[in-house]
mmCIF file of the protein (N, C-alpha, C, O) and its ligand, coordinates in Angstrom:
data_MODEL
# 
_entry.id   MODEL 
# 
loop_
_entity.id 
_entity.type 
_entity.pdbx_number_of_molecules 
1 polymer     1 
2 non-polymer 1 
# 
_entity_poly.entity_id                      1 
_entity_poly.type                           'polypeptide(L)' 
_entity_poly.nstd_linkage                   no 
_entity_poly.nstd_monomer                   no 
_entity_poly.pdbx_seq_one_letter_code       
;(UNK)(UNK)(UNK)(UNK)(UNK)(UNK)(UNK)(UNK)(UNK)(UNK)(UNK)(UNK)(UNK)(UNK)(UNK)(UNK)
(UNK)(UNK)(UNK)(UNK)(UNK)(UNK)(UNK)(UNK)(UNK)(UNK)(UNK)(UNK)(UNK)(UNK)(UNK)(UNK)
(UNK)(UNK)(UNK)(UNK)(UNK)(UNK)(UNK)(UNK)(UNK)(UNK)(UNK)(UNK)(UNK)(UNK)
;
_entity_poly.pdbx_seq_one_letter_code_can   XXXXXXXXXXXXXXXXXXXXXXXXXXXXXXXXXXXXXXXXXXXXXX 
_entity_poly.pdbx_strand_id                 A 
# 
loop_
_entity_poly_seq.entity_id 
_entity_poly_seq.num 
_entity_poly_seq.mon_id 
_entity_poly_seq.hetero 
1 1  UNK n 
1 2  UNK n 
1 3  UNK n 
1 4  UNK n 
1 5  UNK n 
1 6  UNK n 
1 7  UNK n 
1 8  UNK n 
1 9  UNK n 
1 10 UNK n 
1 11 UNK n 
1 12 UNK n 
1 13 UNK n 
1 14 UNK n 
1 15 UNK n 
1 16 UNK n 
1 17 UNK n 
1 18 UNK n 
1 19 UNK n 
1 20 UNK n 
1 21 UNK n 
1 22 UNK n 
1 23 UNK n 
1 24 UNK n 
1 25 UNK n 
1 26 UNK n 
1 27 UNK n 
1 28 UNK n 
1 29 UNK n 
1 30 UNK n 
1 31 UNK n 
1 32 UNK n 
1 33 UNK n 
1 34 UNK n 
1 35 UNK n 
1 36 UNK n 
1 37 UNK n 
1 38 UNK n 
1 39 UNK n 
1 40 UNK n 
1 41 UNK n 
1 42 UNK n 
1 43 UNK n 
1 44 UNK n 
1 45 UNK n 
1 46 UNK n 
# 
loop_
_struct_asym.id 
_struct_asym.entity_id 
A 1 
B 2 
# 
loop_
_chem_comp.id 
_chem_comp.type 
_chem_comp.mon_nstd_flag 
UNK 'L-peptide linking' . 
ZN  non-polymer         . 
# 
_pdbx_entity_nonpoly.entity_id   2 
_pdbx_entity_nonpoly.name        ? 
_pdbx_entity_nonpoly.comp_id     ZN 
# 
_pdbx_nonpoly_scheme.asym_id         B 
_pdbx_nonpoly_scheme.entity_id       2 
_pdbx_nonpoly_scheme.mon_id          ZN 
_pdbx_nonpoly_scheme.ndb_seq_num     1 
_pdbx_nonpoly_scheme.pdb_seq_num     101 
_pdbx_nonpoly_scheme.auth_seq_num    101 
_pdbx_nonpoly_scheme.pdb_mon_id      ZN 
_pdbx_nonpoly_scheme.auth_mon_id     ZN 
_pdbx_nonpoly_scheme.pdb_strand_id   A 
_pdbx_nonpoly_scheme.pdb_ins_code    . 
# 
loop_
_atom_site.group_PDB 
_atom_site.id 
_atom_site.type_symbol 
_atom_site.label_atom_id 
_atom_site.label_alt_id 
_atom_site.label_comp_id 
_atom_site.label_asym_id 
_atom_site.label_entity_id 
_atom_site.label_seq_id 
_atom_site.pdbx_PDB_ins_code 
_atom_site.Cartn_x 
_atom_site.Cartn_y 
_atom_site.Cartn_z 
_atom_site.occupancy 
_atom_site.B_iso_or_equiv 
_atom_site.pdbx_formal_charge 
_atom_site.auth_seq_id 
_atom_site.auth_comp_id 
_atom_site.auth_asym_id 
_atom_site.auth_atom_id 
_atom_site.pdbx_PDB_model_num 
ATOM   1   N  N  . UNK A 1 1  ? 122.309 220.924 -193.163 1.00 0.00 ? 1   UNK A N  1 
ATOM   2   C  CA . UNK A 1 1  ? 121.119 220.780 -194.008 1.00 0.00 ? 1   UNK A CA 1 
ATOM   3   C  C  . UNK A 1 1  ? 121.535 220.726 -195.474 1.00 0.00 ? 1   UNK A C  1 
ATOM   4   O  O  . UNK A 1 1  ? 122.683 221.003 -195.822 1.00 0.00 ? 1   UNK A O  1 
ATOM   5   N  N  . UNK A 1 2  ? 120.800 220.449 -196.128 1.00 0.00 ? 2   UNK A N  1 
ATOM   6   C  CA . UNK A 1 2  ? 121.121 220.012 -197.872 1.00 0.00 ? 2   UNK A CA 1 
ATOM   7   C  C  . UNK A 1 2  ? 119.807 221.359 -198.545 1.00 0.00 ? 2   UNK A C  1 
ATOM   8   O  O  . UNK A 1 2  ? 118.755 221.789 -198.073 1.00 0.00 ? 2   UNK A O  1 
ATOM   9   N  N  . UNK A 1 3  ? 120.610 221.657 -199.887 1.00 0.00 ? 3   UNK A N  1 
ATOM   10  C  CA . UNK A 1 3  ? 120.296 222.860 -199.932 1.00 0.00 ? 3   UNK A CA 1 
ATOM   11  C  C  . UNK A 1 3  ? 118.966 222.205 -201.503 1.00 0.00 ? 3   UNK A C  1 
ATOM   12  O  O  . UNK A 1 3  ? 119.220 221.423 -202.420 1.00 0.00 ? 3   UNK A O  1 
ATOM   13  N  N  . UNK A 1 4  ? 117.588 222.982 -201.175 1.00 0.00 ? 4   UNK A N  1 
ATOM   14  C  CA . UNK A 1 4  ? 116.582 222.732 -201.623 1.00 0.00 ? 4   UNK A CA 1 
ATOM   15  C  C  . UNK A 1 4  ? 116.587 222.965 -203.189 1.00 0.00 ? 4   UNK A C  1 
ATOM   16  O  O  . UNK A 1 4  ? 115.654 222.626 -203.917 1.00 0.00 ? 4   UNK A O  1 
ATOM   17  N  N  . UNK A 1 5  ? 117.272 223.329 -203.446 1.00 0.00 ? 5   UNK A N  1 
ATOM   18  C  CA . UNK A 1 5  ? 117.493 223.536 -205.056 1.00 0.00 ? 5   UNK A CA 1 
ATOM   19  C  C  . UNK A 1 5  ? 118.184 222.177 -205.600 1.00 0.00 ? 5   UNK A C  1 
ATOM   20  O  O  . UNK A 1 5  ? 117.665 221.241 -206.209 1.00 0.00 ? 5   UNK A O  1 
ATOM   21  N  N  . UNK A 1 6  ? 119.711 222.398 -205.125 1.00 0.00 ? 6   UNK A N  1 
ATOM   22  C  CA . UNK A 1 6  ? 120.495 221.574 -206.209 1.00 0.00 ? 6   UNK A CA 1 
ATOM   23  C  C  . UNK A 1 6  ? 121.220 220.100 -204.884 1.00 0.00 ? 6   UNK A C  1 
ATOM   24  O  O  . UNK A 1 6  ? 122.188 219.380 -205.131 1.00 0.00 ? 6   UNK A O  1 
ATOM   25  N  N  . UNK A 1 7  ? 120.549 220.068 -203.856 1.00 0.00 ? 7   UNK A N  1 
ATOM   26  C  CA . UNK A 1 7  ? 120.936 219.346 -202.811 1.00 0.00 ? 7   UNK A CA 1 
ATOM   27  C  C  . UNK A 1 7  ? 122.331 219.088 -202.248 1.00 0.00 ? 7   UNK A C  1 
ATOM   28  O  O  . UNK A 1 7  ? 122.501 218.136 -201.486 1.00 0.00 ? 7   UNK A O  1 
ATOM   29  N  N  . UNK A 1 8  ? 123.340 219.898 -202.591 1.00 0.00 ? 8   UNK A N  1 
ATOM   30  C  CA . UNK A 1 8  ? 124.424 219.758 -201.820 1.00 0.00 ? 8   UNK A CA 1 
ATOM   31  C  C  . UNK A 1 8  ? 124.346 220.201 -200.299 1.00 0.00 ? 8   UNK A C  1 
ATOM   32  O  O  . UNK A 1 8  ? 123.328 220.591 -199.727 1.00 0.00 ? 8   UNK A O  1 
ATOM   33  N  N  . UNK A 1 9  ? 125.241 220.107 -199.913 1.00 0.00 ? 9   UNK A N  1 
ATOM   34  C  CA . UNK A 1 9  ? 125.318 220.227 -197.716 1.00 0.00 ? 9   UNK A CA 1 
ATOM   35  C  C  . UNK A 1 9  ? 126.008 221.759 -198.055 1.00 0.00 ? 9   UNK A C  1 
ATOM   36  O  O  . UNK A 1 9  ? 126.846 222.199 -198.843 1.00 0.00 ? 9   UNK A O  1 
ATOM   37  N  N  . UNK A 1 10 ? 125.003 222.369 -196.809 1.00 0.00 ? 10  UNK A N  1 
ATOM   38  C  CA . UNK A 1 10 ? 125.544 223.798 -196.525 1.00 0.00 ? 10  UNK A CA 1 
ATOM   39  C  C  . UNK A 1 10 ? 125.060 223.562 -195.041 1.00 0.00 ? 10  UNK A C  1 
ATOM   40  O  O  . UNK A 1 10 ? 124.530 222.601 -194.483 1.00 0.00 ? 10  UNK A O  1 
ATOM   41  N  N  . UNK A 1 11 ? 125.562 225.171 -194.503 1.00 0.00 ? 11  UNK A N  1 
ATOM   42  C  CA . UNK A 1 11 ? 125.597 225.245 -193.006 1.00 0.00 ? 11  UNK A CA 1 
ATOM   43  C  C  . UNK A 1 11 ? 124.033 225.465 -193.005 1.00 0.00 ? 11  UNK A C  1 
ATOM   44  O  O  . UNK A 1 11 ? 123.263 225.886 -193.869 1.00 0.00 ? 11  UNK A O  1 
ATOM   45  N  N  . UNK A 1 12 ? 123.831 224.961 -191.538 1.00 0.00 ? 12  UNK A N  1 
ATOM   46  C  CA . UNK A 1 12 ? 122.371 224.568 -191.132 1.00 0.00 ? 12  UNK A CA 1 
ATOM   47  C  C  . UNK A 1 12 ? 121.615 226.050 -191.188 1.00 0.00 ? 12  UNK A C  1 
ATOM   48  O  O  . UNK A 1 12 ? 120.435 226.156 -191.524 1.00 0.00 ? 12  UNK A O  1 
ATOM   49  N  N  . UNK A 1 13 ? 122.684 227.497 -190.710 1.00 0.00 ? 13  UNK A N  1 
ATOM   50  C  CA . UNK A 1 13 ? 121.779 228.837 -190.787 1.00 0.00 ? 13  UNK A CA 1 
ATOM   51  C  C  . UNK A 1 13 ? 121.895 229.855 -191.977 1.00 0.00 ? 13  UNK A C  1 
ATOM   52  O  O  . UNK A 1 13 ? 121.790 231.077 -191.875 1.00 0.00 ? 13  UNK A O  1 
ATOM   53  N  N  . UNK A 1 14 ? 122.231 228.835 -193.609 1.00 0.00 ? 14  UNK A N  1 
ATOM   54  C  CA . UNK A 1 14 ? 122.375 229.454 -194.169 1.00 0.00 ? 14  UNK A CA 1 
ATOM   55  C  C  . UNK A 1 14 ? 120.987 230.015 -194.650 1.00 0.00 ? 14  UNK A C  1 
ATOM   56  O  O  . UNK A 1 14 ? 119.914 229.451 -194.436 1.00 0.00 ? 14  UNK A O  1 
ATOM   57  N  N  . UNK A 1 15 ? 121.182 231.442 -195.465 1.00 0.00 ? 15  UNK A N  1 
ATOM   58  C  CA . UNK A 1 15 ? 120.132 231.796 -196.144 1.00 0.00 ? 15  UNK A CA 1 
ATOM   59  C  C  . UNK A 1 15 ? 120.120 231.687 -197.342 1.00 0.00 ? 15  UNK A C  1 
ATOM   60  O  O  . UNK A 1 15 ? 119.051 231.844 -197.933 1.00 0.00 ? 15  UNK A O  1 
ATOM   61  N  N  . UNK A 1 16 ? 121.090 231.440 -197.922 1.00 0.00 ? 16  UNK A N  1 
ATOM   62  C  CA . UNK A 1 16 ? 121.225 230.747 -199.557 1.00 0.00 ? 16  UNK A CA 1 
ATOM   63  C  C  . UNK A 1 16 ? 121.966 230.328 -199.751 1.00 0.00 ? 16  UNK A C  1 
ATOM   64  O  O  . UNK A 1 16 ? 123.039 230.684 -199.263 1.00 0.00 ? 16  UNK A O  1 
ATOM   65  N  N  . UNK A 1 17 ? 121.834 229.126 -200.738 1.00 0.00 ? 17  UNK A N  1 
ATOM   66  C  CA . UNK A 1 17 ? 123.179 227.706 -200.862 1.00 0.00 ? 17  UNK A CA 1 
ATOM   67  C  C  . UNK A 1 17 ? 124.415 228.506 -201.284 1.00 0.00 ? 17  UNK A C  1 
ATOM   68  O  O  . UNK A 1 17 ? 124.482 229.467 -202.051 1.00 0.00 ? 17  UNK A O  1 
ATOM   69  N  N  . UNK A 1 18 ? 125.601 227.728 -200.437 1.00 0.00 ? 18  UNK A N  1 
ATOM   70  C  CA . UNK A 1 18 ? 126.792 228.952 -201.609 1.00 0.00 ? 18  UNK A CA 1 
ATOM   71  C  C  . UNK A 1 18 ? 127.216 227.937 -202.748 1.00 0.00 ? 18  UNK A C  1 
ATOM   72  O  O  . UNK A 1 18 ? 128.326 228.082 -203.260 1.00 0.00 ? 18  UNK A O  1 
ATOM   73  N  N  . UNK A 1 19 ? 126.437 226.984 -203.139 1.00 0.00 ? 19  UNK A N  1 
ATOM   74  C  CA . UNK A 1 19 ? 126.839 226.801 -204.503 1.00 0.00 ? 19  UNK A CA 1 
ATOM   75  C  C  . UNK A 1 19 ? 126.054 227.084 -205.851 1.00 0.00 ? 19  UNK A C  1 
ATOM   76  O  O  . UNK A 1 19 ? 126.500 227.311 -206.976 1.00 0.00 ? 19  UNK A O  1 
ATOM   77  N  N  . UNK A 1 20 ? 124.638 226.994 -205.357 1.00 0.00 ? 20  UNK A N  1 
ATOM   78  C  CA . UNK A 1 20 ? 124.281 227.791 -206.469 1.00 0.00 ? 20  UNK A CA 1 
ATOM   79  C  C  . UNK A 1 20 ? 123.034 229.125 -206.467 1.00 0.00 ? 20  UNK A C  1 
ATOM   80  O  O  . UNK A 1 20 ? 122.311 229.555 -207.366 1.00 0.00 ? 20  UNK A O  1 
ATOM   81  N  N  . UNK A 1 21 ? 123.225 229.567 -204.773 1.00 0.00 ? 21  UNK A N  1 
ATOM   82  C  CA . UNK A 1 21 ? 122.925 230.633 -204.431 1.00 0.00 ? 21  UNK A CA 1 
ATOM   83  C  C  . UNK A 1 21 ? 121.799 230.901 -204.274 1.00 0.00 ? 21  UNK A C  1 
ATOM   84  O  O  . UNK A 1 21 ? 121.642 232.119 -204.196 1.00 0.00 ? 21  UNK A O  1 
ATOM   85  N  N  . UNK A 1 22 ? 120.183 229.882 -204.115 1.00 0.00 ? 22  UNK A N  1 
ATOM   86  C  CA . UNK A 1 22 ? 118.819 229.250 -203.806 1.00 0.00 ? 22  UNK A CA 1 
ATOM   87  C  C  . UNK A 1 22 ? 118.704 229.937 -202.586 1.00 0.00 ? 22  UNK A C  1 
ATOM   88  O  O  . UNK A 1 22 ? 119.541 229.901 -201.684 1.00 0.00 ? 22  UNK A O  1 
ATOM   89  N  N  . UNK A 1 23 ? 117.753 230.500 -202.582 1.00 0.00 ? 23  UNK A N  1 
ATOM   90  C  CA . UNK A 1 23 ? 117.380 230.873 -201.060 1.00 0.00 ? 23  UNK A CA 1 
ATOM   91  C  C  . UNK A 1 23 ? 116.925 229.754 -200.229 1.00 0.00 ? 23  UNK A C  1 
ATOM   92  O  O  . UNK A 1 23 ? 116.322 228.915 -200.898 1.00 0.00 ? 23  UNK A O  1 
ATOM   93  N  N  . UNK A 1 24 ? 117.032 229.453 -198.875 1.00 0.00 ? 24  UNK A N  1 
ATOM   94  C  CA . UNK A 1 24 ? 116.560 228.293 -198.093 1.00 0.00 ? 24  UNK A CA 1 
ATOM   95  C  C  . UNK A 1 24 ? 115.242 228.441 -197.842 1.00 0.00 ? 24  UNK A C  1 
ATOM   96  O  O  . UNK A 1 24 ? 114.350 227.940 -198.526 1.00 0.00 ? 24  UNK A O  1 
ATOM   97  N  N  . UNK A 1 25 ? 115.072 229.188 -196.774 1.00 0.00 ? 25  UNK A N  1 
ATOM   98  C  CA . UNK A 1 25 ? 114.005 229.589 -195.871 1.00 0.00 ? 25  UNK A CA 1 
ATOM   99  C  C  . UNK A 1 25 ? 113.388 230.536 -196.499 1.00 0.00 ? 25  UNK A C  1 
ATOM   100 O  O  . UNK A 1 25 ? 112.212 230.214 -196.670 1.00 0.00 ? 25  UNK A O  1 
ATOM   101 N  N  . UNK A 1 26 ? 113.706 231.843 -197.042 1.00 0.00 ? 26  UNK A N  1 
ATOM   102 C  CA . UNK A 1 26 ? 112.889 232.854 -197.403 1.00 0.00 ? 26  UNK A CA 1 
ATOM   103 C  C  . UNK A 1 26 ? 111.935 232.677 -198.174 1.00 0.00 ? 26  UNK A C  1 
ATOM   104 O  O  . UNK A 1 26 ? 111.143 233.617 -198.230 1.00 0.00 ? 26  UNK A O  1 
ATOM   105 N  N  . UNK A 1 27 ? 111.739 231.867 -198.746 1.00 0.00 ? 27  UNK A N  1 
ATOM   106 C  CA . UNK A 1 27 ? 110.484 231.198 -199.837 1.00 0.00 ? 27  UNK A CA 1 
ATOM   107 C  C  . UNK A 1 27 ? 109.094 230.511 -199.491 1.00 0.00 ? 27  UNK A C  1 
ATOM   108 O  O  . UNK A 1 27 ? 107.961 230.589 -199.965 1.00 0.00 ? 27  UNK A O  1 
ATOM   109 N  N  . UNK A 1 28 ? 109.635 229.864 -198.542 1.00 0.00 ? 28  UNK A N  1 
ATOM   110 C  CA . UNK A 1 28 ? 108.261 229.312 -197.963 1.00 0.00 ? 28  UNK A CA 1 
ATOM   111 C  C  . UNK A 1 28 ? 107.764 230.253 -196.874 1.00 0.00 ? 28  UNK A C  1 
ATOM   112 O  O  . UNK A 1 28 ? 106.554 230.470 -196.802 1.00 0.00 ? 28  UNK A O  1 
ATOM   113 N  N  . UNK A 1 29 ? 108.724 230.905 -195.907 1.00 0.00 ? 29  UNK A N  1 
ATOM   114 C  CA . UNK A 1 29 ? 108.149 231.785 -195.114 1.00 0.00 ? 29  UNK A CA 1 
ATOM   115 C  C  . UNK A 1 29 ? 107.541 233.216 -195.951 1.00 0.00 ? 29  UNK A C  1 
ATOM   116 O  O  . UNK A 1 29 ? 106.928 234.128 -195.396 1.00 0.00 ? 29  UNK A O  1 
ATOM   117 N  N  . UNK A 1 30 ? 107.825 233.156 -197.170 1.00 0.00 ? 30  UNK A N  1 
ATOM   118 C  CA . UNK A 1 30 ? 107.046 234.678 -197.976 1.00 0.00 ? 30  UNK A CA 1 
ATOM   119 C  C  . UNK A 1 30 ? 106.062 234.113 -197.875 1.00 0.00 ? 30  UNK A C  1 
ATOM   120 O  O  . UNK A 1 30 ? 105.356 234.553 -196.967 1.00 0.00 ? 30  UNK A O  1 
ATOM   121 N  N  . UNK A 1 31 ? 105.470 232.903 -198.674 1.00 0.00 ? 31  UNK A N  1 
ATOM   122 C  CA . UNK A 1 31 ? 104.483 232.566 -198.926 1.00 0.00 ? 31  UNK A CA 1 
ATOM   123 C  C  . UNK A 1 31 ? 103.824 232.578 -198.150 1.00 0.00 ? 31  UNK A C  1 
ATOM   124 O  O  . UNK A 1 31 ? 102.729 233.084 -198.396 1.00 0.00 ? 31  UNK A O  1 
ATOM   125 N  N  . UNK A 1 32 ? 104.039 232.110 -196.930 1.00 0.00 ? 32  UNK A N  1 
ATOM   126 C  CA . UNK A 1 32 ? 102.973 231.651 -196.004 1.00 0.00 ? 32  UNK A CA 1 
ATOM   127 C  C  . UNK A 1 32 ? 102.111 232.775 -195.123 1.00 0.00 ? 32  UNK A C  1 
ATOM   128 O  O  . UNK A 1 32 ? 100.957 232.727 -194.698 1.00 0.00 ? 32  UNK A O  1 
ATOM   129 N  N  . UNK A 1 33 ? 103.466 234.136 -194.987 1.00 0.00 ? 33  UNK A N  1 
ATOM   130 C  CA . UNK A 1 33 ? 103.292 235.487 -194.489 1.00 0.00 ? 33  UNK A CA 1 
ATOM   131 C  C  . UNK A 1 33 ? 102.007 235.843 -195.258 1.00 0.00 ? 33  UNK A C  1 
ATOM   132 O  O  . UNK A 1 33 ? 100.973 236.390 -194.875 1.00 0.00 ? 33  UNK A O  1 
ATOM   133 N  N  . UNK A 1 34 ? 102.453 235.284 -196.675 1.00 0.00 ? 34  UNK A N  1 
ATOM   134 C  CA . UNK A 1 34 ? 101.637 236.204 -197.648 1.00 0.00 ? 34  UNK A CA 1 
ATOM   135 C  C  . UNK A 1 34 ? 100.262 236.274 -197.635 1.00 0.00 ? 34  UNK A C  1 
ATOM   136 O  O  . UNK A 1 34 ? 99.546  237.275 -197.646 1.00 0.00 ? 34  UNK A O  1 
ATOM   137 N  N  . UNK A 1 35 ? 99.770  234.333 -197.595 1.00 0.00 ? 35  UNK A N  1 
ATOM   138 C  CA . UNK A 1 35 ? 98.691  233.603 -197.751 1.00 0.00 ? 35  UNK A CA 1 
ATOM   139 C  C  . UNK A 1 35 ? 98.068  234.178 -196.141 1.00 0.00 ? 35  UNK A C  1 
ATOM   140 O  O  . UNK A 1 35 ? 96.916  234.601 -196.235 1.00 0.00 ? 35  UNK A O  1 
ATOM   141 N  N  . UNK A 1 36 ? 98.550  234.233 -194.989 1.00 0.00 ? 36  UNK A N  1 
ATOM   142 C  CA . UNK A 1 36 ? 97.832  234.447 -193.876 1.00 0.00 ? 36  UNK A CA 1 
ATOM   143 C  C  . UNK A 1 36 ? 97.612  236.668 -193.870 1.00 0.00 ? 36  UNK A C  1 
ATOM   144 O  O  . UNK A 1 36 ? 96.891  237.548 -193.399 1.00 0.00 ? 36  UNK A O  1 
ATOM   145 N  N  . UNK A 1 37 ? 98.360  236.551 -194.413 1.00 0.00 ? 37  UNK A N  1 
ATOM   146 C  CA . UNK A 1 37 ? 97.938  238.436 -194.459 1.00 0.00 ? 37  UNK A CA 1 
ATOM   147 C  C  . UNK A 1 37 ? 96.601  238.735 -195.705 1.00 0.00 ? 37  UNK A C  1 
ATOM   148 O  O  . UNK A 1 37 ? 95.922  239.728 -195.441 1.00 0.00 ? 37  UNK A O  1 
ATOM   149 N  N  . UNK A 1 38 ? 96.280  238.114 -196.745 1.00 0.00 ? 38  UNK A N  1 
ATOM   150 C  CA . UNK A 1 38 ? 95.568  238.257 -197.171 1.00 0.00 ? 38  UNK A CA 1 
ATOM   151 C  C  . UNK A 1 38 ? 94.381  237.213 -197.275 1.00 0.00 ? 38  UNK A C  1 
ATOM   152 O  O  . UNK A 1 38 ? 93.576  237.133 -198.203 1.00 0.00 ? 38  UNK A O  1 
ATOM   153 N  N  . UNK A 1 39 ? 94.436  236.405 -196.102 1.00 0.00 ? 39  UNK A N  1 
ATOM   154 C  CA . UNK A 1 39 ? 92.890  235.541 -195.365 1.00 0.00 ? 39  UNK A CA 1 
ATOM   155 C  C  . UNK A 1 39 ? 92.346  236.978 -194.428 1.00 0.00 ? 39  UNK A C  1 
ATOM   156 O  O  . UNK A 1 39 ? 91.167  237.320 -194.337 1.00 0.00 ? 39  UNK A O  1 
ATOM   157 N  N  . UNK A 1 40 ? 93.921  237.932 -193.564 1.00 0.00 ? 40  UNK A N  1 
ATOM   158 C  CA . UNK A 1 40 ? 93.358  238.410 -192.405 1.00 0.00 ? 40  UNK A CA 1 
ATOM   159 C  C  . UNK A 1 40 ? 93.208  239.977 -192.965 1.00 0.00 ? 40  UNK A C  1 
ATOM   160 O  O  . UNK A 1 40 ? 93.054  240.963 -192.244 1.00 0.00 ? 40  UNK A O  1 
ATOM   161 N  N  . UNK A 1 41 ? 93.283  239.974 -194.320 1.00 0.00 ? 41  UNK A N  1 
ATOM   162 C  CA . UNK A 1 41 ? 92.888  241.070 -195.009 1.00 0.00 ? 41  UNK A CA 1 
ATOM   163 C  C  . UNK A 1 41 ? 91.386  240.903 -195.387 1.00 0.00 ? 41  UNK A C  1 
ATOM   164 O  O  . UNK A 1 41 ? 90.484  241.502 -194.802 1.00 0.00 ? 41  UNK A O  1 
ATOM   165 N  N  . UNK A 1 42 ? 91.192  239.998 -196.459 1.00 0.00 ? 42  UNK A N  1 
ATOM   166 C  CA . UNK A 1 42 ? 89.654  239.639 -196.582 1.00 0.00 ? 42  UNK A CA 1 
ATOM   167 C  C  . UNK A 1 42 ? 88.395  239.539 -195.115 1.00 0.00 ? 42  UNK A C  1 
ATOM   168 O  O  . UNK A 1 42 ? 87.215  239.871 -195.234 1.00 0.00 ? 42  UNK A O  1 
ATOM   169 N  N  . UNK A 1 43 ? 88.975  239.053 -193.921 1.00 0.00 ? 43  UNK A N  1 
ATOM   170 C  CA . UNK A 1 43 ? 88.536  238.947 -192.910 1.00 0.00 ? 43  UNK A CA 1 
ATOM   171 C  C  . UNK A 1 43 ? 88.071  240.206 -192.787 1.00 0.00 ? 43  UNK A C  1 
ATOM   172 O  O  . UNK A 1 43 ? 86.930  240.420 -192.377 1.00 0.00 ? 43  UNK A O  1 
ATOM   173 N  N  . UNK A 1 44 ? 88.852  241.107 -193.108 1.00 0.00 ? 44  UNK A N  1 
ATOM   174 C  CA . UNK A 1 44 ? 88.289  242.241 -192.400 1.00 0.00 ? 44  UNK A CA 1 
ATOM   175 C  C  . UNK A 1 44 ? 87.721  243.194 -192.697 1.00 0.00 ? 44  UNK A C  1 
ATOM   176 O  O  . UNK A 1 44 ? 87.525  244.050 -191.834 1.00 0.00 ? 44  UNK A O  1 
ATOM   177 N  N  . UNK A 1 45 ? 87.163  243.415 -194.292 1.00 0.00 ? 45  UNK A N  1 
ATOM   178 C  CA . UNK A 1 45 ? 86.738  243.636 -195.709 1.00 0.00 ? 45  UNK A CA 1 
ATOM   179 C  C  . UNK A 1 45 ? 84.952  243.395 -195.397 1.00 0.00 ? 45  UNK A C  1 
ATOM   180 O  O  . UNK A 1 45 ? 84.004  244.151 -195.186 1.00 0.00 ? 45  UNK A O  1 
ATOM   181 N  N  . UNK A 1 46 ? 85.153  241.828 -195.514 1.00 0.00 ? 46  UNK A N  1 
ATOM   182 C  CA . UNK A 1 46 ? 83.710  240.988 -194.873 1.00 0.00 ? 46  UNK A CA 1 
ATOM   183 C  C  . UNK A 1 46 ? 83.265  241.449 -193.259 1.00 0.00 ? 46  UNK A C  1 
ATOM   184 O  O  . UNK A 1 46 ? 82.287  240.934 -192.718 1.00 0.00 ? 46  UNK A O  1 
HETATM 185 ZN ZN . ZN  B 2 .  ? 122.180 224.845 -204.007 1.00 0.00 2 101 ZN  A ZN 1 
# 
């Protein structure tokens, strides 16, 4: 895989580029954790 920051090739299970050290995956999966915990927070408020 090519790394989302600065696009050089790293290994496919990395968790951050080793060249300029970008997290891969952990960024979009925070977000998304984040955005569905506080729909199923408000859900339950209402
Ligand atoms: Zn990089």
């Amino acid at each position: 895989m090519y790394c989302k920051q600065c696009g050089k090739e790293i290994p496919n299970d990395s968790e951050y580029c080793n060249f300029c050290g970008a997290g891969q995956n952990f960024k979009s999966k925070y977000q998304f954790s984040y955005k569905e915990r506080w729909l199923a927070l408000s859900l339950t408020i209402l």
